[in-house]
C-alpha positions as MATLAB code, in Angstrom:
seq = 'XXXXXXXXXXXXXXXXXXXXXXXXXXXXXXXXXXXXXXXXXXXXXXXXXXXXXXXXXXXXXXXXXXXXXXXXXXXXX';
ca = [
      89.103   98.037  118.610;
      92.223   99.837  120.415;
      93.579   96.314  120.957;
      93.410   95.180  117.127;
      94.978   98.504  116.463;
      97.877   98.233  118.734;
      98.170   94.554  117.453;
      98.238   96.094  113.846;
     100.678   98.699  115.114;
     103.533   95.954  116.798;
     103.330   94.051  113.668;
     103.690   96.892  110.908;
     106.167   98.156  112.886;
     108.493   94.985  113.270;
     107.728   94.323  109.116;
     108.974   97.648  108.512;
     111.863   97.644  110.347;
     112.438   94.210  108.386;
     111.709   96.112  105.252;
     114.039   99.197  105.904;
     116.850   97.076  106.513;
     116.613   95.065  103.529;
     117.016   97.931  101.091;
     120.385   98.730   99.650;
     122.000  101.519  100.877;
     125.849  102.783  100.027;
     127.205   99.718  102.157;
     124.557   97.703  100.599;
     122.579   96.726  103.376;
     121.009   93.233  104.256;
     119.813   92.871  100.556;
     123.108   91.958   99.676;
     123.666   88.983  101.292;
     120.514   87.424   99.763;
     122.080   87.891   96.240;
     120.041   91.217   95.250;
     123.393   93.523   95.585;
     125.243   91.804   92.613;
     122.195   92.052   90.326;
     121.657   95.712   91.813;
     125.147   96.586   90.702;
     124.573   95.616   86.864;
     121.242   97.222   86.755;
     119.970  100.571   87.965;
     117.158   98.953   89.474;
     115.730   96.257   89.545;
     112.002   94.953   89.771;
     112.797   93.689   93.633;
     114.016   96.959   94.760;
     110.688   98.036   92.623;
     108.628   95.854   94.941;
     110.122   96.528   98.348;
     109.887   99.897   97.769;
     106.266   99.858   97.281;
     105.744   97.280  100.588;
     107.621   99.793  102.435;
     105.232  102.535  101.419;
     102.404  100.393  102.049;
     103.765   99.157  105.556;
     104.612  102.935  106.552;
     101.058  104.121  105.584;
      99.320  101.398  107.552;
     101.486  102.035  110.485;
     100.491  105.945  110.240;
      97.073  104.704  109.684;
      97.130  102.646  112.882;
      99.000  105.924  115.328;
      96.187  108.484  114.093;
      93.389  105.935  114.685;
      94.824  105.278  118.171;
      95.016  108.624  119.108;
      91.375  109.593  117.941;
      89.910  106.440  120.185;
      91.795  107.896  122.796;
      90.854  111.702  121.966;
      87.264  110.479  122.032;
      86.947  107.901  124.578;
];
């Protein structure tokens, strides 16, 4: 179980370093060189931004998910 979790844990954290990067910042960040910072300058934003948003959120509470669950196996073991 502590080795699926720590599995788990690598790989959210590597996606959400992916997915912090790709958001646009003031210097507009990674996203802009796959085309999203020239649609994110006519719009306020846009559905994309939307999405990664929410895959961030998702990644960040797995990855929380995955730290609390370690430490209780290893509070209780």
């Amino acid at each position: 179980m502590a080795l699926a979790l720590q599995i788990i844990l690598v790989a959210a954290s590597v996606l959400m370093t992916v997915l912090v990067l790709l958001h646009k910042g003031k210097g507009g960040g990674l996203s802009s060189l796959f085309g999203g910072g020239m649609q994110s300058n006519l719009a306020g934003s846009t559905v994309v931004e939307k999405n990664l948003d929410r895959f961030t959120i998702i990644t960040a509470v797995i990855w929380i998910a995955c730290i609390v669950g370690l430490n209780l196996i290893q509070a209780y073991s």
